[in-house]
C-alpha positions in Angstrom: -46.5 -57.6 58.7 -47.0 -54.1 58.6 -44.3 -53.6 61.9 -41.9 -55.4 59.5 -43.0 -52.6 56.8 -42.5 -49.3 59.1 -39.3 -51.2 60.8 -37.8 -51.5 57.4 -38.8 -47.7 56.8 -37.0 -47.0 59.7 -34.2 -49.4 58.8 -33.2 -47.6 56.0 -33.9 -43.7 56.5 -34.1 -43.2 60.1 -36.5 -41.1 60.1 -38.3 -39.6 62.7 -41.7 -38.0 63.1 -41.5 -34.6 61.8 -39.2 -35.4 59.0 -41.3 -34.9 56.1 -41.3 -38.3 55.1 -43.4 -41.5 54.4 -42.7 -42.2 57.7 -45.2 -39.8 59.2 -47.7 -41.1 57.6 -47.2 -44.9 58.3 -46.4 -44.3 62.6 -50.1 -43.6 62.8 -51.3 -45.7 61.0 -49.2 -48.5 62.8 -50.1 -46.8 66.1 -54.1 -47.3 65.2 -53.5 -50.8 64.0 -51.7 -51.7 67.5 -54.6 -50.1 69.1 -57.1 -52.1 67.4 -54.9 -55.4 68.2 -54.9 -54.8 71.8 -58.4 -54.1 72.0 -58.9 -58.0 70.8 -60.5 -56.8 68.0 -60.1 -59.5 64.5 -58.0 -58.8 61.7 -60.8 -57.0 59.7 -61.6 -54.5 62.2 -57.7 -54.5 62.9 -56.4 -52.9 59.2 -59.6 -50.9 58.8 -58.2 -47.9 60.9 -54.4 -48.0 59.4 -55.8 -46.1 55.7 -58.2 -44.2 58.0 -55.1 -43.0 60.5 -52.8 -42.7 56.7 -54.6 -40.0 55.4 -53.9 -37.5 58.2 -50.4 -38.3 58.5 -49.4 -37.6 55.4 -51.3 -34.2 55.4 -50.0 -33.0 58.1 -46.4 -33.0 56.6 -47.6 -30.3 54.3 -46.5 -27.8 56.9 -43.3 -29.3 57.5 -39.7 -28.4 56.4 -38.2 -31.3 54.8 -34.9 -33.0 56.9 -34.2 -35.8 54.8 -32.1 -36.2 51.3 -33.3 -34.0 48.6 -36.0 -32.3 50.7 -33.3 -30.8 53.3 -32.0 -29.1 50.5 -35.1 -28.0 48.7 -36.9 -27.4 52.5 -38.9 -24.2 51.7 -39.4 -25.2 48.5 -41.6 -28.5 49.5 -42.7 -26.6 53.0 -46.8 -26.3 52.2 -46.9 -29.1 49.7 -47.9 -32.7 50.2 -45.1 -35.5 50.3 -45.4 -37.0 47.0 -47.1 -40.3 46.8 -49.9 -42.4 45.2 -53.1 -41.2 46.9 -55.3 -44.1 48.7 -57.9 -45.1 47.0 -61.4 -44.2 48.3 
């Protein structure tokens, strides 16, 4: 379910890491998910490390330039501020 959710991400805006987008945030979350899967762990202990692994991501686009859309245009103005986005709740 949440590979269908990143593919479709990728689907539509091809992004890749780096490109300021919600992209960055979701690979790593994916990647600690897939982790936890292949570990054998249960579906509990699978989706508890995606928010934890979200969080990150998305902060470290506040250093990046924008590539995509608006944000290519607007790149320094959006370089050293979060992607915009509903924060996870604690």
């Amino acid at each position: 379910m949440f590979r269908a959710g990143v593919d479709g991400i990728v689907q539509r805006g091809r992004p890749s890491l780096g490109d300021k987008t919600m992209f960055d945030a979701w690979a790593p979350a994916l990647d600690a998910m897939h982790t936890a899967l292949s570990k054998g762990c249960n579906i509990l202990t699978i989706v508890k490390p995606g928010p934890a692994a979200i969080d990150p991501g998305m902060k470290n686009t506040i250093a990046l330039h924008g590539k995509k859309d608006a944000k290519a245009t607007l790149a320094n103005a959006v370089s050293g501020t979060r992607t915009r986005g509903r924060p996870l709740p604690a």
